[in-house]
DSSP file (Angstrom, degrees, kcal/mol; ACC not computed):
  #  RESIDUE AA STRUCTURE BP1 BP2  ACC     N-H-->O    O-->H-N    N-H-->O    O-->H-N    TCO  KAPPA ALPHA  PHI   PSI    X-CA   Y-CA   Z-CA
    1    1 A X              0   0    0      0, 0.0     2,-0.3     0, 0.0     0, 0.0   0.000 360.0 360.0 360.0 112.0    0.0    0.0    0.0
    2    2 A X        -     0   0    0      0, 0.0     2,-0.9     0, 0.0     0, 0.0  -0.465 360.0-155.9 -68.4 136.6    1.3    3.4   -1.1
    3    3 A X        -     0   0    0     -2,-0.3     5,-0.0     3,-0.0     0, 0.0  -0.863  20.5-142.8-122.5 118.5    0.2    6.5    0.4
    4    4 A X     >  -     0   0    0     -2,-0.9     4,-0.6     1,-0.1     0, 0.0   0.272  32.6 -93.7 -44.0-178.5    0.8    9.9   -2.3
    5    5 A X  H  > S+     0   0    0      2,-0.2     4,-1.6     1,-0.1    -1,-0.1   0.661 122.2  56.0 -76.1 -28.8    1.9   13.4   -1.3
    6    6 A X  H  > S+     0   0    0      1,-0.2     4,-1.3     2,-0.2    -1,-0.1   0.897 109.8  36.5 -85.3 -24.4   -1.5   14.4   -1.0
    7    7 A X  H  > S+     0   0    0      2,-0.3     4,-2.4     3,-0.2    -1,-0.2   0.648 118.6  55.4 -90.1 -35.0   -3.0   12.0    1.5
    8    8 A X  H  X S+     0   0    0     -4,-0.6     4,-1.1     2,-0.2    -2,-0.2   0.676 111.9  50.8 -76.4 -47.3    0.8   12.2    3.4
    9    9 A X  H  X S+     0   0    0     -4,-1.6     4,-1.9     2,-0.2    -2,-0.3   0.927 111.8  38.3 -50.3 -80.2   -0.3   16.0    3.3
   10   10 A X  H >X S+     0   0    0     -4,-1.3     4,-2.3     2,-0.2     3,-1.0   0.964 114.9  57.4 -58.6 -58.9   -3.9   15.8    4.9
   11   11 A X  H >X S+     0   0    0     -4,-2.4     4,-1.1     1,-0.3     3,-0.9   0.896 108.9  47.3 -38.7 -68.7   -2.5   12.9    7.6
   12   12 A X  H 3< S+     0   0    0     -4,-1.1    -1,-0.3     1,-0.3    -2,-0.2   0.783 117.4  42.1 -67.3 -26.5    0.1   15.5    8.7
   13   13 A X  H <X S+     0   0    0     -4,-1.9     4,-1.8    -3,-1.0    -1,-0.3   0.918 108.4  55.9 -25.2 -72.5   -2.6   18.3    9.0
   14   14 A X  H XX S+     0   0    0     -4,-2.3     4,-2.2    -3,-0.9     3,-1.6   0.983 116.3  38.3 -55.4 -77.4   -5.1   16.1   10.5
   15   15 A X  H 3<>S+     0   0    0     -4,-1.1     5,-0.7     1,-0.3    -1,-0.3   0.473 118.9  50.3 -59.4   0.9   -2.2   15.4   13.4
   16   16 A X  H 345S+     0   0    0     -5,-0.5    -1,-0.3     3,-0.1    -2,-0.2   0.722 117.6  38.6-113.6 -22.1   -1.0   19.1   13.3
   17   17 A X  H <<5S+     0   0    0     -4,-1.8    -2,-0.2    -3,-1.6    -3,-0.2   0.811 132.8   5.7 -88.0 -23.1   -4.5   20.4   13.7
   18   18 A X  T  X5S+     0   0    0     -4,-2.2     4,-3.7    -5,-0.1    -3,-0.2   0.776 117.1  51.6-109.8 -72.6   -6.1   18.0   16.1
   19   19 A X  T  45S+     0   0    0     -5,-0.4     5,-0.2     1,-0.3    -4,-0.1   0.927 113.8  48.7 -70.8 -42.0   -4.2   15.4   17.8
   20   20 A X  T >><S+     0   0    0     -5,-0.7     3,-1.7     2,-0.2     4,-0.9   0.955 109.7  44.1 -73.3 -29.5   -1.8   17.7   18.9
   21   21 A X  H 3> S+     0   0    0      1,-0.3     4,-3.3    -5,-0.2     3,-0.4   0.906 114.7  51.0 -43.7 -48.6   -3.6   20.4   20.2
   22   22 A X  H 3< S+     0   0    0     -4,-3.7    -1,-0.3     1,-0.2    -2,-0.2   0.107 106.1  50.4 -88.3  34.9   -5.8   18.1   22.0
   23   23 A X  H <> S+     0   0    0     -3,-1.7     4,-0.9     3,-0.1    -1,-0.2   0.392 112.5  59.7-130.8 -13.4   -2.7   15.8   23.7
   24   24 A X  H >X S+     0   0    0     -4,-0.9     4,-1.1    -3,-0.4     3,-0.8   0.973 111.4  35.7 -60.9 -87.1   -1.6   19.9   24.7
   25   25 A X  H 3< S+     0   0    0     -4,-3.3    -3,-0.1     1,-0.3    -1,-0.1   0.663 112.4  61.8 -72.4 -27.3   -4.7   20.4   26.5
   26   26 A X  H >> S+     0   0    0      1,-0.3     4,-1.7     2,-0.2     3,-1.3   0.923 112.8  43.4 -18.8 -74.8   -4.8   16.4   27.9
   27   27 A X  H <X S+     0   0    0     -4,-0.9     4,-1.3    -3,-0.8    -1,-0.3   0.501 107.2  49.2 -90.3   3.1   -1.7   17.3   29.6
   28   28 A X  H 3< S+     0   0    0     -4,-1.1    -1,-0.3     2,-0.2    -2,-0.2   0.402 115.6  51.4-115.8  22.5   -2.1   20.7   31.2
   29   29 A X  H <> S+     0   0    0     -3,-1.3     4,-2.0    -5,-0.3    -2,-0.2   0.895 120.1  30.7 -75.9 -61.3   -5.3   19.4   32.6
   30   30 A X  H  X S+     0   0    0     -4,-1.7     4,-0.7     1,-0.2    -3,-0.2   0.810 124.0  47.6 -78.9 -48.1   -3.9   16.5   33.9
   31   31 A X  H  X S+     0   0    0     -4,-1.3     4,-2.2     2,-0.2     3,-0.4   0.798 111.7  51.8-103.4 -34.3   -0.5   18.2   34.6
   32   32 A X  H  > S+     0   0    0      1,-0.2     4,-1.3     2,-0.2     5,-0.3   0.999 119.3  40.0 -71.3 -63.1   -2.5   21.8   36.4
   33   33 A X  H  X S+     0   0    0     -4,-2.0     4,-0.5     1,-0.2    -2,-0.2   0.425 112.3  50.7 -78.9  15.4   -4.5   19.1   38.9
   34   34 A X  H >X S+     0   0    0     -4,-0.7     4,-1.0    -3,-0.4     3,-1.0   0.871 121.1  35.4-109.8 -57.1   -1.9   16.8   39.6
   35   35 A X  H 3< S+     0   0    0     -4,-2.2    -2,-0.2     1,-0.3    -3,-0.1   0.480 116.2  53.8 -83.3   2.5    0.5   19.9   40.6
   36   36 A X  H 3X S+     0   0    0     -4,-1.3     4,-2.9    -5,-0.3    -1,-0.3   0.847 106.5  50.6 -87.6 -42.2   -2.1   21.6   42.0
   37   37 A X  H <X S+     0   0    0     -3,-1.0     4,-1.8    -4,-0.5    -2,-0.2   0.784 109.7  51.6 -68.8 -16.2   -2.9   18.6   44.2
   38   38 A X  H  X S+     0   0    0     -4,-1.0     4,-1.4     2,-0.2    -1,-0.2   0.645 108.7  51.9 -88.3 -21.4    0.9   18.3   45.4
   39   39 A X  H  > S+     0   0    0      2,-0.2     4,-0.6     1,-0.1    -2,-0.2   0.926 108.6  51.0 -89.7 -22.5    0.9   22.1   46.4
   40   40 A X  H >X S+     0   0    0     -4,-2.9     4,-3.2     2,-0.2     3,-0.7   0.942 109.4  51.7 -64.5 -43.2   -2.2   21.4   48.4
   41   41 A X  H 3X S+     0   0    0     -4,-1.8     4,-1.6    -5,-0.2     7,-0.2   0.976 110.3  50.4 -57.1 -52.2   -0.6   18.4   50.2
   42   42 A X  H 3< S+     0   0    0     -4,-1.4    -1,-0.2     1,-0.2    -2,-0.2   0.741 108.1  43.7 -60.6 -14.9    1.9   20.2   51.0
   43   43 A X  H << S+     0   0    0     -3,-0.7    -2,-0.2    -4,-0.6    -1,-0.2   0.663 121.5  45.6 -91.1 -31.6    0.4   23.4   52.6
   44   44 A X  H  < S+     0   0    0     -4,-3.2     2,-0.7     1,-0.2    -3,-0.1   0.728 101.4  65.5 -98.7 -17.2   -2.1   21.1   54.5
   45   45 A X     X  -     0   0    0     -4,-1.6     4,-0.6    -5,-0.5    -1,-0.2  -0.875  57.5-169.9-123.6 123.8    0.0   18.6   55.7
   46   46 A X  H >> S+     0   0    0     -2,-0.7     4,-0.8     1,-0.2     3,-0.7   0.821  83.4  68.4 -87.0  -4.8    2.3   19.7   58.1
   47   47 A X  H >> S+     0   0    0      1,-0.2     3,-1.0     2,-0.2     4,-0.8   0.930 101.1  59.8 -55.4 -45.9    4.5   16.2   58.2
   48   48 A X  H >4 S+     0   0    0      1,-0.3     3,-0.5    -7,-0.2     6,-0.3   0.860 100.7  53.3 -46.7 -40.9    5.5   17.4   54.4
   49   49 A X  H << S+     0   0    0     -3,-0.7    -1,-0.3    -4,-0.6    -2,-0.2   0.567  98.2  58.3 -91.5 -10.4    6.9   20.4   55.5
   50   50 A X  H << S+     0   0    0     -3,-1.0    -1,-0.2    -4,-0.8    -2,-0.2   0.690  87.0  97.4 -88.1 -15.8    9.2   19.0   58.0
   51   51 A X  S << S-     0   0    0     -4,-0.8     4,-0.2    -3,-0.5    -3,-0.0  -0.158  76.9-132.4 -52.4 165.2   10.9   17.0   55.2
   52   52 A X  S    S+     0   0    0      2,-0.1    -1,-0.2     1,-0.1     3,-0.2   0.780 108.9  53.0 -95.9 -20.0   14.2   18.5   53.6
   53   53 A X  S  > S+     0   0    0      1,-0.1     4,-2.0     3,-0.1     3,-0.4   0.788  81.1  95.9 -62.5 -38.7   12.8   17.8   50.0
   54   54 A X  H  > S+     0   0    0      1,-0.4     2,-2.9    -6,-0.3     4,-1.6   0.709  89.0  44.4 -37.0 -79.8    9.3   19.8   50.7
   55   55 A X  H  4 S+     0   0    0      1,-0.3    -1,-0.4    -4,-0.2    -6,-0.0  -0.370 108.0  53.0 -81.3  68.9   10.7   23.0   49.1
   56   56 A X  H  > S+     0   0    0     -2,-2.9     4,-3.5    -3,-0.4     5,-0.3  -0.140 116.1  37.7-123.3 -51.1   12.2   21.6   46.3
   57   57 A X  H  X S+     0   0    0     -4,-2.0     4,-2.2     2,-0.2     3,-0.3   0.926 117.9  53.3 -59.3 -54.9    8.9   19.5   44.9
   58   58 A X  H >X S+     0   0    0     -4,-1.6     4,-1.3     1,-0.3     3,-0.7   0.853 113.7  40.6 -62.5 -74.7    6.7   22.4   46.1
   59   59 A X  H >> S+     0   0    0      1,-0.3     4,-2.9     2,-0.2     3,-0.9   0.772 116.8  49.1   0.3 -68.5    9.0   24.9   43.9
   60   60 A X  H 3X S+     0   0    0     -4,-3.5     4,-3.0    -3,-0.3     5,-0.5   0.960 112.3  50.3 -66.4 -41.0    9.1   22.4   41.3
   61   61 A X  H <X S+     0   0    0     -4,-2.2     4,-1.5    -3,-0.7    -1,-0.3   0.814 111.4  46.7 -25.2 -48.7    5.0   22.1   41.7
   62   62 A X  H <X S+     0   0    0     -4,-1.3     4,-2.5    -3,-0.9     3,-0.3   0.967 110.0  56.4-103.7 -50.5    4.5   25.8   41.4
   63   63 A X  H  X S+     0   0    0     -4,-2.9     4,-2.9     1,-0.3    -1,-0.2   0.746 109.4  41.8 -20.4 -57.0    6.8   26.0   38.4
   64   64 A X  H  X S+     0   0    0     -4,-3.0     4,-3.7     2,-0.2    -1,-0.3   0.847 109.0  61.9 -86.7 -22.8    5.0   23.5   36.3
   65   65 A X  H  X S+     0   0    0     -4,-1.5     4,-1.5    -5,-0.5     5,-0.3   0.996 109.8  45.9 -42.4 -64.5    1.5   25.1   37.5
   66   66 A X  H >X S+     0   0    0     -4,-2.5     4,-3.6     1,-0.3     3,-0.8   0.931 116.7  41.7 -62.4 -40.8    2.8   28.1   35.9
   67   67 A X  H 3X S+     0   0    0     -4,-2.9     4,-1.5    -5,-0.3     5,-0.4   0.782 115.0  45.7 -72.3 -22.4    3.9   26.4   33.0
   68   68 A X  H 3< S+     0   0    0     -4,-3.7    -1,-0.2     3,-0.2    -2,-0.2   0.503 118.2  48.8 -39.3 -24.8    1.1   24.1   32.5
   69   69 A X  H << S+     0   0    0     -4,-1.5     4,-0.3    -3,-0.8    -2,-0.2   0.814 122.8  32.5 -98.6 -27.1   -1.3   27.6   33.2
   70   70 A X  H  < S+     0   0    0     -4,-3.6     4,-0.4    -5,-0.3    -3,-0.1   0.981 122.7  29.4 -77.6 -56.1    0.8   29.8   30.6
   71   71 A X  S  X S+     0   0    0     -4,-1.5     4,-1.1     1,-0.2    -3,-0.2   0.673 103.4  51.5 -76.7 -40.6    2.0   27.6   27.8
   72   72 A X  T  4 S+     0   0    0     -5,-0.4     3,-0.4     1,-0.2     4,-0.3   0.878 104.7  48.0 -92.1 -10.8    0.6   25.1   26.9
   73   73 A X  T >> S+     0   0    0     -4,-0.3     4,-2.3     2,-0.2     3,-1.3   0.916 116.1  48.2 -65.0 -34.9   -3.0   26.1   26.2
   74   74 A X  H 3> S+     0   0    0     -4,-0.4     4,-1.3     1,-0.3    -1,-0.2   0.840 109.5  58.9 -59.7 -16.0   -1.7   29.1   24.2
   75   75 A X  H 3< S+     0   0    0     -4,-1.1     4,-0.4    -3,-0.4    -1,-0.3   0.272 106.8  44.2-104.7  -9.8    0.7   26.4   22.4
   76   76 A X  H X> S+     0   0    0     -3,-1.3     3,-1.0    -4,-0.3     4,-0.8   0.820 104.5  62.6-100.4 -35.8   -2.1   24.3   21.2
   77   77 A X  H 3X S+     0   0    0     -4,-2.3     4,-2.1     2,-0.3    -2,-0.3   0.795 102.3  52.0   2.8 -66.4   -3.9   27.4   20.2
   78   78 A X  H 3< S+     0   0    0     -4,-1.3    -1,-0.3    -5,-0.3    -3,-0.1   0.955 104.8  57.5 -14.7 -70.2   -0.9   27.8   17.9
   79   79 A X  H <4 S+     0   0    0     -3,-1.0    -2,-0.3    -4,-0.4    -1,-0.2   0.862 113.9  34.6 -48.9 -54.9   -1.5   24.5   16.8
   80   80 A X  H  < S+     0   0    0     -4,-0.8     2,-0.6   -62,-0.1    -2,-0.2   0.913 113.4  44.4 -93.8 -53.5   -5.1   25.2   15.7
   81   81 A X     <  -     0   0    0     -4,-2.1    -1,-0.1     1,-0.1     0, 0.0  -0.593  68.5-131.6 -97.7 148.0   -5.3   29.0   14.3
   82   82 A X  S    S+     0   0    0     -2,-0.6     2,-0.3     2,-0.0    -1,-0.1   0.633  83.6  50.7 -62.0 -18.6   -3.0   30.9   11.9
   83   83 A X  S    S-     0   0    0      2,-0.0     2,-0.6    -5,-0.0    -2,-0.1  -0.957  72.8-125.1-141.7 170.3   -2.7   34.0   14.1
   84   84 A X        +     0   0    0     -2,-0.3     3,-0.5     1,-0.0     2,-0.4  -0.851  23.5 176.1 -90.7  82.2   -2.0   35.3   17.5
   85   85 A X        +     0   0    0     -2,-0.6     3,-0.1     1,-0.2    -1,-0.0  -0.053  59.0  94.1-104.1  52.9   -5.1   37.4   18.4
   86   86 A X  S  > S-     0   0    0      1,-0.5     4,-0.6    -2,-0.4     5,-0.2   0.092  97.1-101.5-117.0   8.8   -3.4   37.9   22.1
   87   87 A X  H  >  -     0   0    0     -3,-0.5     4,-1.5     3,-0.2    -1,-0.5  -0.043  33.3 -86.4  73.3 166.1   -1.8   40.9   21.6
   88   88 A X  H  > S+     0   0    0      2,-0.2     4,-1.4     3,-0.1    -1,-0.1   0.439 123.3  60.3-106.4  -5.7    2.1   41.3   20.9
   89   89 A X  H  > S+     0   0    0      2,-0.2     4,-1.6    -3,-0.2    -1,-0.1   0.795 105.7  45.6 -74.8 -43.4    2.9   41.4   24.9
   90   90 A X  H >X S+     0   0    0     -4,-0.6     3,-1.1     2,-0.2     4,-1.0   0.970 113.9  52.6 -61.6 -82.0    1.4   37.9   25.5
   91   91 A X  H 3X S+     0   0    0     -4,-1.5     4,-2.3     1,-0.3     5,-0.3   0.663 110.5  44.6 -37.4 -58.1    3.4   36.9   22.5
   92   92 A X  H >X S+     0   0    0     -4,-1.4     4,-2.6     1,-0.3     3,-2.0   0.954 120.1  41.6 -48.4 -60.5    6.7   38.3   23.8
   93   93 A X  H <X S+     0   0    0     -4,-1.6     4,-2.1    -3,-1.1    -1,-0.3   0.802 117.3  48.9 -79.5 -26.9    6.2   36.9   27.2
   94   94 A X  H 3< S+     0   0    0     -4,-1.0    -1,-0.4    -3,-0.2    -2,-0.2   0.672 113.0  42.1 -50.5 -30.1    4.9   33.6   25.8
   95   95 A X  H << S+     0   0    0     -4,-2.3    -2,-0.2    -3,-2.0    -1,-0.2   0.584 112.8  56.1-101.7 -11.9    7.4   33.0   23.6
   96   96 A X  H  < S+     0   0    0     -4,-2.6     2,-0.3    -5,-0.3    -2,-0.2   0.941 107.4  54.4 -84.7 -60.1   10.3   34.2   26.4
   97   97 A X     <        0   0    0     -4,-2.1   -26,-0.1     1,-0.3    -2,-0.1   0.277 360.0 360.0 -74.4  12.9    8.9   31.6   28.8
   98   98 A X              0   0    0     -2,-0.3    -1,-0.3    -4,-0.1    -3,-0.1   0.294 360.0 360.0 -59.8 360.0    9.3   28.8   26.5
């Protein structure tokens, strides 16, 4: 079975318009409540904070919160339209925190 340019074409479309965007938004779902839930466990529970590790996972928690909240929806967003309608200040700062 041969697959043409054109059909080669649409597949790589189809995966640039869809499936990535939506494996984008999959993971900053999954990726915002699973580090959301680690910053609550740590703030509520005070046995966490007596560890020597606590501030390095909470750090790393609140890190990827921010980068799960900033990037990647705007980064499937990408995926799916041809312009930026976010203004050229979100761009800058989106495209510096990559």
């Amino acid at each position: 079975m041969t697959v043409d340019v054109d059909q080669r074409h649409t597949m790589e479309q189809i995966l640039m318009s869809y499936v990535t965007p939506a494996t984008l938004i999959v993971v900053a779902v999954f990726g915002f409540i699973g580090n959301l839930s680690v910053v609550i466990v740590i703030a509520a529970n005070a046995q966490m904070r007596n560890s020597t590790s606590y501030l390095l996972i909470a750090t790393l928690a609140v890190v990827d919160l921010i980068f799960v909240a900033m990037c990647l929806p705007f980064g499937a967003f990408t995926y799916i339209s041809d312009n930026w309608p976010f203004g050229s200040a979100w761009c800058k700062v989106y495209y510096h925190s990559l």
